[in-house]
TIDOZA-742471 format. One record per residue: residue number from 1; x, y, z of N, C-alpha, C, O in turn. Coordinates in Angstrom, 1 decimal, padded with zeros to 4 digits. Layout:
<atoms>
{NUM, {X, Y, Z}, {X, Y, Z}, {X, Y, Z}, {X, Y, Z}};
...
</atoms>
This chain:
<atoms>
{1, {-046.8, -013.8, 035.0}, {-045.6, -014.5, 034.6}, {-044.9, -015.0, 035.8}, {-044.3, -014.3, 036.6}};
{2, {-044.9, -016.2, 035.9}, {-044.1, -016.7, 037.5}, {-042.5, -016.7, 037.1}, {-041.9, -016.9, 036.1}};
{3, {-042.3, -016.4, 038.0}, {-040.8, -016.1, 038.6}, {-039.9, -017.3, 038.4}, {-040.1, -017.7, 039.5}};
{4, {-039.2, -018.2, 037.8}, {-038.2, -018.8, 037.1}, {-036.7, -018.6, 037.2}, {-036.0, -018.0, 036.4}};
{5, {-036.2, -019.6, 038.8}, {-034.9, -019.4, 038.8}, {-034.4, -019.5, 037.2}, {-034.0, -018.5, 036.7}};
{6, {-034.5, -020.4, 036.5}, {-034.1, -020.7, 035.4}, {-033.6, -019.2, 034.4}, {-032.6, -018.7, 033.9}};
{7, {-035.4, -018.7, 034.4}, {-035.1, -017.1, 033.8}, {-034.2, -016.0, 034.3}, {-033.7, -015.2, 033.5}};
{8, {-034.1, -015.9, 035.6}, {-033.5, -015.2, 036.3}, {-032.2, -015.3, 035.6}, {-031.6, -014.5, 035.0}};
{9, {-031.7, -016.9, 036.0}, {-030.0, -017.0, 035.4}, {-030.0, -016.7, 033.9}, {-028.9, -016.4, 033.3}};
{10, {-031.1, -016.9, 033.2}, {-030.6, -016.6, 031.6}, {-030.7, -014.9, 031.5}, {-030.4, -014.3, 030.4}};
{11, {-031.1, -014.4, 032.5}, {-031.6, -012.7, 032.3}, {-030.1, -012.2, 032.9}, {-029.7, -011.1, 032.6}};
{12, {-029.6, -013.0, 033.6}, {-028.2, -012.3, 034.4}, {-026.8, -012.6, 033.4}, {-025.9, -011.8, 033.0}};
{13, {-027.2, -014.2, 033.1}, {-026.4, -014.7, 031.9}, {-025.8, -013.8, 030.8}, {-024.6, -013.5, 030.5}};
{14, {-027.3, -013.3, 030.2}, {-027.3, -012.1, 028.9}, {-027.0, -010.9, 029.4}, {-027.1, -010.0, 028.5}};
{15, {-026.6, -010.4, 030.8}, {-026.1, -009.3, 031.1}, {-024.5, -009.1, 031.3}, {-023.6, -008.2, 031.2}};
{16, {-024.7, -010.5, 031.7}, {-022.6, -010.5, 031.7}, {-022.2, -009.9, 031.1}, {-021.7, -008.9, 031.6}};
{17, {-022.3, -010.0, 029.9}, {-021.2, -009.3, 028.7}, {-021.5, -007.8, 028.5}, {-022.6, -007.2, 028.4}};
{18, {-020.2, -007.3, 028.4}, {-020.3, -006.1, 028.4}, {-021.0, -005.1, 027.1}, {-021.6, -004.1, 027.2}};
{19, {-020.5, -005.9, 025.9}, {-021.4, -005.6, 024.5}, {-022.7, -005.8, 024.7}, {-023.4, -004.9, 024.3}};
{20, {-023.2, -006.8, 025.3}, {-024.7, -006.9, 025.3}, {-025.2, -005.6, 026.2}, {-026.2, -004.9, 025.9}};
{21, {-024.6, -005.4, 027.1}, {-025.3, -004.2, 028.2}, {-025.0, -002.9, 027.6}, {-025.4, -001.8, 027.9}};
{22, {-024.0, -003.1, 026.6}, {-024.2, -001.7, 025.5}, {-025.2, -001.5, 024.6}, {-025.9, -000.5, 024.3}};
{23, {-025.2, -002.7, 024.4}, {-027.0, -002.9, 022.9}, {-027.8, -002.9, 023.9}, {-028.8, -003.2, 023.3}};
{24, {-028.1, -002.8, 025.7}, {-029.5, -002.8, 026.1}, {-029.5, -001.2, 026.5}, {-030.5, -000.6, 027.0}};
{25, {-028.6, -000.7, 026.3}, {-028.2, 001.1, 026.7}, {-028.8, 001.4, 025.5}, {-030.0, 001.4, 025.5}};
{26, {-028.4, 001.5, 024.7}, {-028.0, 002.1, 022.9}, {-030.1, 001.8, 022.9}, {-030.9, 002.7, 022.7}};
{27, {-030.4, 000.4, 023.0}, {-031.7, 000.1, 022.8}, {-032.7, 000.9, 023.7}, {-033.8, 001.0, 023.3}};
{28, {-032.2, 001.5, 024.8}, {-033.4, 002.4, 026.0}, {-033.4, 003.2, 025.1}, {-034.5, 003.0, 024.6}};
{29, {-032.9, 004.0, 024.3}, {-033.4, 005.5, 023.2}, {-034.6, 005.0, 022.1}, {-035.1, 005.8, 021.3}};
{30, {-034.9, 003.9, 022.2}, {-035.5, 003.5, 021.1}, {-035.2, 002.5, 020.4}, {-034.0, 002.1, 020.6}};
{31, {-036.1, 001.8, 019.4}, {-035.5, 001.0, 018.6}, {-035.2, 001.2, 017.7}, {-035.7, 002.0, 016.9}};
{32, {-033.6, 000.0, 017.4}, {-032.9, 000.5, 016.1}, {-032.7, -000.7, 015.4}, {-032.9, -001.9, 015.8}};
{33, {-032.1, -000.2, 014.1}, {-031.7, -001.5, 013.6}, {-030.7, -002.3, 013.9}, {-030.3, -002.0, 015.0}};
{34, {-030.1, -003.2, 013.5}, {-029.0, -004.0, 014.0}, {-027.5, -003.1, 013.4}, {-026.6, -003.1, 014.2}};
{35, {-027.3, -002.6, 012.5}, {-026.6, -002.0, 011.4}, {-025.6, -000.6, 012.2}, {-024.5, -000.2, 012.1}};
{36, {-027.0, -000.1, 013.2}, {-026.7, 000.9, 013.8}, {-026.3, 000.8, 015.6}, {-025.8, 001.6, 016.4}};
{37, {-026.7, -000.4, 015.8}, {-026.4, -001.1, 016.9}, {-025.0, -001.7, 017.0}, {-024.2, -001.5, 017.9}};
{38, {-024.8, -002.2, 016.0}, {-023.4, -002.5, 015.5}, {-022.4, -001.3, 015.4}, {-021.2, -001.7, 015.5}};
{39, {-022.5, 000.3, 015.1}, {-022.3, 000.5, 015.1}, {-021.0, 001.7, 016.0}, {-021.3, 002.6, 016.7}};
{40, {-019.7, 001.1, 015.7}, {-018.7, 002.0, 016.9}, {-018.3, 000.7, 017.4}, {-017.1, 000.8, 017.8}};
{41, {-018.7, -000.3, 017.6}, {-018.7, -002.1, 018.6}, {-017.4, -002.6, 017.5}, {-017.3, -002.5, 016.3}};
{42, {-016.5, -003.2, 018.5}, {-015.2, -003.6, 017.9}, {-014.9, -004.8, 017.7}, {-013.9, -005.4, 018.1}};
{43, {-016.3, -005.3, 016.7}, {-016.5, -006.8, 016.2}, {-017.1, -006.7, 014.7}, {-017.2, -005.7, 013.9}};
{44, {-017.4, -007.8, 014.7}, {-018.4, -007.8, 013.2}, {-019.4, -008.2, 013.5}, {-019.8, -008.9, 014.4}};
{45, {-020.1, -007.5, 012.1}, {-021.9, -007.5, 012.5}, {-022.2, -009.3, 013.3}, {-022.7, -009.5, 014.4}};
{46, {-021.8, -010.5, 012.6}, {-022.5, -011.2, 012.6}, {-021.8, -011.5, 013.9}, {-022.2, -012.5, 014.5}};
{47, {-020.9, -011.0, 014.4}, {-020.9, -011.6, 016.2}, {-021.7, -010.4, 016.6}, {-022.0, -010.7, 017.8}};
{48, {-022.1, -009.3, 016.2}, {-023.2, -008.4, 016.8}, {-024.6, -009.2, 016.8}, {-025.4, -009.1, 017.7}};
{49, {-024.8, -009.9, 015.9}, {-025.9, -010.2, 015.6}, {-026.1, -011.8, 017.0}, {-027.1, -012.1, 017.6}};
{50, {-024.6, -012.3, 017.2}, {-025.0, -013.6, 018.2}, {-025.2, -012.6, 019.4}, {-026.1, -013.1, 020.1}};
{51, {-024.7, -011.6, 019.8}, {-025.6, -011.1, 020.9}, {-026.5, -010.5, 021.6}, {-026.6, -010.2, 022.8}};
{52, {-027.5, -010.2, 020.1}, {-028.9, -009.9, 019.7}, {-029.6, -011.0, 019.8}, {-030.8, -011.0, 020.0}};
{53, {-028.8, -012.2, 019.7}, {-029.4, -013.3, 019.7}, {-029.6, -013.9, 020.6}, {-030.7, -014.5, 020.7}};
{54, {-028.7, -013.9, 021.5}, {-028.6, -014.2, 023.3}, {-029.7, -013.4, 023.8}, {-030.7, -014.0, 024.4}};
{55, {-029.6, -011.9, 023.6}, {-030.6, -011.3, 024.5}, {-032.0, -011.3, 023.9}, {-033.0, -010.9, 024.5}};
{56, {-032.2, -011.9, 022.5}, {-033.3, -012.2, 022.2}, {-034.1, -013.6, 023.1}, {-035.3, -013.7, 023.4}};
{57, {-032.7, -014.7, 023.3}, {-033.7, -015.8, 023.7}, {-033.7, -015.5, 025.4}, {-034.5, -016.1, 026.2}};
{58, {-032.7, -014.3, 025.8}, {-033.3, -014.4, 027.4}, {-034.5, -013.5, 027.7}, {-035.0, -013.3, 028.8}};
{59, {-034.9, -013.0, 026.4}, {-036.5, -011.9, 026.5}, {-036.4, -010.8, 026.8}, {-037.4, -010.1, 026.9}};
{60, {-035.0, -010.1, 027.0}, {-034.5, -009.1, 027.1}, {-034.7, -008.1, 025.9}, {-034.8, -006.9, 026.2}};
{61, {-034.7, -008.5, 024.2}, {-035.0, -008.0, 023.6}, {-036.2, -008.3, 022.4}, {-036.6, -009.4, 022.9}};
{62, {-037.0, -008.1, 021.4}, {-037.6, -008.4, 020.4}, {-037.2, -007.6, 019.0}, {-036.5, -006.6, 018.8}};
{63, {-037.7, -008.4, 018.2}, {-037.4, -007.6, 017.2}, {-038.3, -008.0, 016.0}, {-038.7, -009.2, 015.9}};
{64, {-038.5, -006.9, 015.2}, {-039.9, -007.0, 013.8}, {-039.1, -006.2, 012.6}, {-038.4, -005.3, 012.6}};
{65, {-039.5, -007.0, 011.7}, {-039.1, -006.0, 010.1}, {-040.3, -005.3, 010.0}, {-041.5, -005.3, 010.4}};
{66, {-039.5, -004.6, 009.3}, {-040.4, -003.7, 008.9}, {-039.5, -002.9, 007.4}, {-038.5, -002.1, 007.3}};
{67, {-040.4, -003.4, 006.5}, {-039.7, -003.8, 005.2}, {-038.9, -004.4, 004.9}, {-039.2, -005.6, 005.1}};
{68, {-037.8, -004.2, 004.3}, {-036.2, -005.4, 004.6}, {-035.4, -005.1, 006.1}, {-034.5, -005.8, 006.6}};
{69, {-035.8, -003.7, 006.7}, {-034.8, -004.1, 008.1}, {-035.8, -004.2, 008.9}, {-037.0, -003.9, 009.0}};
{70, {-034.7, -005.1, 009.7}, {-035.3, -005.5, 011.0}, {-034.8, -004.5, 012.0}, {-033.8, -003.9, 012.1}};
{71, {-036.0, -004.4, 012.8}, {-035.8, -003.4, 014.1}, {-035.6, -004.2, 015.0}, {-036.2, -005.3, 014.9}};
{72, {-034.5, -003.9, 016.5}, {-034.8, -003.9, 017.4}, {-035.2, -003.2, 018.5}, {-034.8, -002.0, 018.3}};
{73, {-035.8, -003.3, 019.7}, {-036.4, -002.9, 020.9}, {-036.1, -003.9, 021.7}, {-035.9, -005.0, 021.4}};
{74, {-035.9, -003.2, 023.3}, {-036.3, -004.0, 024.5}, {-037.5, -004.3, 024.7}, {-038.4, -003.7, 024.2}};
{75, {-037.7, -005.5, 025.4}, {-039.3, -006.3, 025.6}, {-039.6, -006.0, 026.5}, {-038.9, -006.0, 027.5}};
{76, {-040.8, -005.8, 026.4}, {-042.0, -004.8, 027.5}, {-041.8, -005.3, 029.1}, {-041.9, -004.6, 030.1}};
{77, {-041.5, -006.6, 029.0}, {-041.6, -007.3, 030.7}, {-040.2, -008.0, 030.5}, {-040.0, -008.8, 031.5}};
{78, {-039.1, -007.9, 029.5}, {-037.6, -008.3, 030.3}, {-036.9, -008.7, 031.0}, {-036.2, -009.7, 031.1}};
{79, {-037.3, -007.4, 032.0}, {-036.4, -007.3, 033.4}, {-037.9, -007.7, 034.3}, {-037.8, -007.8, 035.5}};
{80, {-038.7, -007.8, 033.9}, {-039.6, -008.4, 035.1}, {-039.3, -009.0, 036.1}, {-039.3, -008.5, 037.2}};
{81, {-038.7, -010.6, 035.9}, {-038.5, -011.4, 036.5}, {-037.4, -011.4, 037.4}, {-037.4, -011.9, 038.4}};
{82, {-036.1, -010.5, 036.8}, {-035.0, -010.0, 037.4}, {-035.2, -008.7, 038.6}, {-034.4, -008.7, 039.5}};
{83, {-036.2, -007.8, 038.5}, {-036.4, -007.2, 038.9}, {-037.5, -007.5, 040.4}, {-037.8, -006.8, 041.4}};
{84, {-038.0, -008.8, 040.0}, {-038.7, -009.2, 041.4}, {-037.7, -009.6, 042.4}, {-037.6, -009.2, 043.5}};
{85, {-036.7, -010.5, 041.6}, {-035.7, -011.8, 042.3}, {-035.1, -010.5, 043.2}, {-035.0, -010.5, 044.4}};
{86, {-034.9, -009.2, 042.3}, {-034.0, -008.0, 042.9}, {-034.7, -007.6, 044.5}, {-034.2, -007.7, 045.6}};
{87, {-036.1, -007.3, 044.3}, {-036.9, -006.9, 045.2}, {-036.8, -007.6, 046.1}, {-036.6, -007.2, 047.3}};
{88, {-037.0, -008.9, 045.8}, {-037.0, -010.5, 047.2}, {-035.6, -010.0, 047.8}, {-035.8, -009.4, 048.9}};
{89, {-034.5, -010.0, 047.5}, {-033.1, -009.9, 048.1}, {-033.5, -008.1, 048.8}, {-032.9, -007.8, 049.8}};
{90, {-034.1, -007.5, 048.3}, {-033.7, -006.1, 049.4}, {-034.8, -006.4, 050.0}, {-034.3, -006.4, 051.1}};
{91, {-036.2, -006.8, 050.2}, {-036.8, -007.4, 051.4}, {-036.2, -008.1, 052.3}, {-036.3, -007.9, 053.5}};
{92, {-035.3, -009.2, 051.6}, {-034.6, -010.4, 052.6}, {-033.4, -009.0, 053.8}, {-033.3, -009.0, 055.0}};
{93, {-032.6, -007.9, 052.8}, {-032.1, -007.5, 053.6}, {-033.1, -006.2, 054.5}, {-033.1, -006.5, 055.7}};
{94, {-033.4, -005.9, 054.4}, {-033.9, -004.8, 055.0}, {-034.7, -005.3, 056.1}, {-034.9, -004.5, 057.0}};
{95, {-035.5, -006.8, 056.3}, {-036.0, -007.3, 057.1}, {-034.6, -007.9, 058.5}, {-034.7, -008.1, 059.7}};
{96, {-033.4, -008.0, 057.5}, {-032.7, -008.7, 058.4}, {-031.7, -007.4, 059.0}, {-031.3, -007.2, 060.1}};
{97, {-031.7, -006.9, 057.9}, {-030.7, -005.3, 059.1}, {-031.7, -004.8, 060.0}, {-031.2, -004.3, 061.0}};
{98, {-033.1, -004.7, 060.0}, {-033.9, -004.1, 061.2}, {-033.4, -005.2, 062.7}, {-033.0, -005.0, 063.8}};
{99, {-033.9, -006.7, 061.6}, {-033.7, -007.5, 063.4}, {-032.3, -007.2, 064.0}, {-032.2, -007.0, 065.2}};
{100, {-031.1, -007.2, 063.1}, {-029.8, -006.8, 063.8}, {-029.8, -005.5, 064.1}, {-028.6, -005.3, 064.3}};
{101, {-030.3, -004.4, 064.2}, {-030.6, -003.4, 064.4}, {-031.3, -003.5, 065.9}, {-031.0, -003.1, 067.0}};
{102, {-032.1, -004.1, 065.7}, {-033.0, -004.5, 067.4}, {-032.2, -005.2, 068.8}, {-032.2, -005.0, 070.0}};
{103, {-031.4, -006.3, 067.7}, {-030.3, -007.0, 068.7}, {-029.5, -005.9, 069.2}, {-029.5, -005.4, 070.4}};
{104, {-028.9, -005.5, 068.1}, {-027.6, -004.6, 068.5}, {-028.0, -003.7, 069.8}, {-027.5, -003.8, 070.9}};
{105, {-028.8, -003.0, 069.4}, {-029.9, -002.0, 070.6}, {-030.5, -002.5, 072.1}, {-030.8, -001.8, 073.0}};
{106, {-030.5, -004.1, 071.9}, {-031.1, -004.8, 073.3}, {-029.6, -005.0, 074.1}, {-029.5, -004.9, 075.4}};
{107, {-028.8, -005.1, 073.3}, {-027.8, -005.4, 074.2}, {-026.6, -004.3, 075.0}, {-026.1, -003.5, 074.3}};
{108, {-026.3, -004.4, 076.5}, {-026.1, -003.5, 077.2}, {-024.3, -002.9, 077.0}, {-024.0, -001.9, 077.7}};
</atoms>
């Protein structure tokens, strides 16, 4: 799956909000329905539902019926792409605090 400034910003995008990063907590135990996701959240279902909907189109979540309810889950490779971009930035630093680490040390 290549790496996608584009994705990156829609994976950070769907993280802003603080309800969404509750429905991706609530969702690490497993998947639930929307009904119970919603549930305790100090809106109504169908603005629960636009931010099932957000983190559905940033790939952050999926979701299947199964009979009349629909389940959701987080998606298997979500944070993939966010989690490389993450890795590139602590490479970028950890290469650059060693050279300032060597400077610091050359100088008398």
């Amino acid at each position: 799956m290549p790496q996608t400034i584009e994705s990156v910003d829609s994976t950070l995008s769907a993280l802003s909000d603080g309800t969404r990063r509750q429905i991706i907590a609530r969702l690490a135990s497993g998947p639930q329905p929307a009904g119970r996701l919603a549930h305790g959240l100090p809106m109504s279902r169908p603005a629960v539902s636009k931010h099932l909907r957000v983190l559905r189109e940033a790939g952050l979540i999926e979701s299947h019926k199964i009979g009349r309810q629909q389940l959701y889950r987080l998606a298997p490779g979500g944070f993939l792409q966010l989690q490389a971009a993450l890795d590139e930035v602590g490479r970028f630093w950890a290469s650059a605090l060693d050279e300032f680490k060597q400077f610091a040390e050359s100088q008398p």
